[in-house]
C-alpha positions as CSV (number, residue, x, y, z in Angstrom):
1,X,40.1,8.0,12.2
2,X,39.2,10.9,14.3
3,X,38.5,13.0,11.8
4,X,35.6,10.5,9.8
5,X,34.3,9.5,13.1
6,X,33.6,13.2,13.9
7,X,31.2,13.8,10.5
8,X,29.8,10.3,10.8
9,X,28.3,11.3,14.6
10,X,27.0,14.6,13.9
11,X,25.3,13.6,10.5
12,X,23.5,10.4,13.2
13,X,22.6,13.4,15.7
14,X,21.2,15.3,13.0
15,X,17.1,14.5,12.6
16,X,16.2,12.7,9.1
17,X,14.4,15.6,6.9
18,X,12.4,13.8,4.4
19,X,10.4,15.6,1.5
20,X,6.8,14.9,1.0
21,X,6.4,14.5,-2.7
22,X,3.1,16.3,-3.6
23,X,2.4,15.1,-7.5
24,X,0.6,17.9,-9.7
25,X,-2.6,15.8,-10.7
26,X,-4.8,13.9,-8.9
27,X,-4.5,12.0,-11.9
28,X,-0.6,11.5,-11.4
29,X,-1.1,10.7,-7.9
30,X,-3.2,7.8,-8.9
31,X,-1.2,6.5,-11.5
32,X,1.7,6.6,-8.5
33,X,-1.0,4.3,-6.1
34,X,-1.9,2.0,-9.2
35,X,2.0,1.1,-10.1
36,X,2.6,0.4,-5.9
37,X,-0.3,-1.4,-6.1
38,X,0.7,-4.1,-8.6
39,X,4.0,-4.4,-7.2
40,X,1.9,-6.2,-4.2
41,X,1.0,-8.8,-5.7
42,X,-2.0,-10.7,-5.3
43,X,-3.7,-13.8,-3.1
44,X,-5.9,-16.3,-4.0
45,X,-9.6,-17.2,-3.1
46,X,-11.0,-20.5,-3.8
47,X,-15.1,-20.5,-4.1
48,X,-17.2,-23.3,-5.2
49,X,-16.4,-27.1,-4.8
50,X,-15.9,-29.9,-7.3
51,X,-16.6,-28.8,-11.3
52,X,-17.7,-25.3,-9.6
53,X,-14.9,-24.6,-8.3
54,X,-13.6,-20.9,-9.1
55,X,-10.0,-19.6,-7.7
56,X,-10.3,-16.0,-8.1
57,X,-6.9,-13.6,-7.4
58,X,-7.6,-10.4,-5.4
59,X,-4.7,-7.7,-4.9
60,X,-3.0,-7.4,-1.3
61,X,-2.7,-3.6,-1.5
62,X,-5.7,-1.3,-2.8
63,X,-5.3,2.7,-3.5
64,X,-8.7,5.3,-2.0
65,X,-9.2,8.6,-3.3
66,X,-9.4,11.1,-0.4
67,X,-11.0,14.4,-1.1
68,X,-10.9,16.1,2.3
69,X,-7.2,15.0,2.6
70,X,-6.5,15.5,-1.5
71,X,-4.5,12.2,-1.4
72,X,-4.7,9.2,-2.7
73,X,-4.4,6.3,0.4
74,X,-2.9,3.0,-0.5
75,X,-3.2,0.3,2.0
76,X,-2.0,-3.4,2.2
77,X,-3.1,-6.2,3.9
78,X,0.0,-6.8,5.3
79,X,-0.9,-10.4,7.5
80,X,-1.5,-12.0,3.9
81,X,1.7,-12.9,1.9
82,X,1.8,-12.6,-1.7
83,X,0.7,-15.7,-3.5
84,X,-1.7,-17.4,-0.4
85,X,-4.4,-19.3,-1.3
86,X,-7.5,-19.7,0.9
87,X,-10.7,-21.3,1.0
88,X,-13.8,-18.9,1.1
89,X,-15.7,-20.4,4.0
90,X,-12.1,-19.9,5.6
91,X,-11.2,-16.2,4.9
92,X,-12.7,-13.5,7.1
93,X,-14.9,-10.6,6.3
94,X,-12.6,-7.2,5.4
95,X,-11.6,-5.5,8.6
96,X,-11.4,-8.8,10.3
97,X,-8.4,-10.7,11.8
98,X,-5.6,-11.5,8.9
99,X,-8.0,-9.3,6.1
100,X,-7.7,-5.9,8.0
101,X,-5.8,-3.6,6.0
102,X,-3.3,-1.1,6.9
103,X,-2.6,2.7,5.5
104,X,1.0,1.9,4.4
105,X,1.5,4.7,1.4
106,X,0.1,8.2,0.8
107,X,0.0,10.1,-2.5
108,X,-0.5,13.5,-2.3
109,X,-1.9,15.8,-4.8
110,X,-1.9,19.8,-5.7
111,X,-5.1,21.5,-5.5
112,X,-6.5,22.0,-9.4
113,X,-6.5,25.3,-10.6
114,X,-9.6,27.5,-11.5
């Protein structure tokens, strides 16, 4: 017991190294955003009233190119569960209470080459 208790504590005292994946194209690096994207899922927005009335499905996570960082950012609004349905005169403004959105994923992307 002694001798699987010793490897088990040093491997926990040991700090976590992870590696950054850095994909080739910026292309690749967006494909990467796009597939975590859909994996969200999406929420629902009702506009309209009556015979007007238009539900419209938006995506909980969204993927921004960043030029200065060369990475694509994908963020998530993380206060709104996958398949909620709201009322437009109900749902905030982007940025604001439940609809702020949070940098949860980075995609990282090689320099092109001359």
């Amino acid at each position: 017991m002694k001798r699987l208790l010793l490897p088990l504590l040093a491997a926990l005292a040991l700090p976590a190294y992870t590696t950054e994946v850095v994909y080739e194209t910026r292309e690749l690096a967006w494909n990467e955003c796009i597939s975590w994207m859909k994996e969200g899922g999406e929420f629902y927005i009702q506009e309209g009233s009556g015979y007007e009335m238009v539900t419209r499905w938006l995506p909980r996570r969204h993927c921004f190119y960043d030029e200065g960082k060369m990475e694509m950012v994908g963020q998530e609004l993380i206060q709104i569960k996958k398949g909620d349905k709201f009322l437009s005169t109900n749902f905030p403004d982007i940025g604001k209470g439940i609809a702020t959105p949070v940098t949860q994923k980075t995609f990282k992307f090689q320099e092109p080459i001359p």
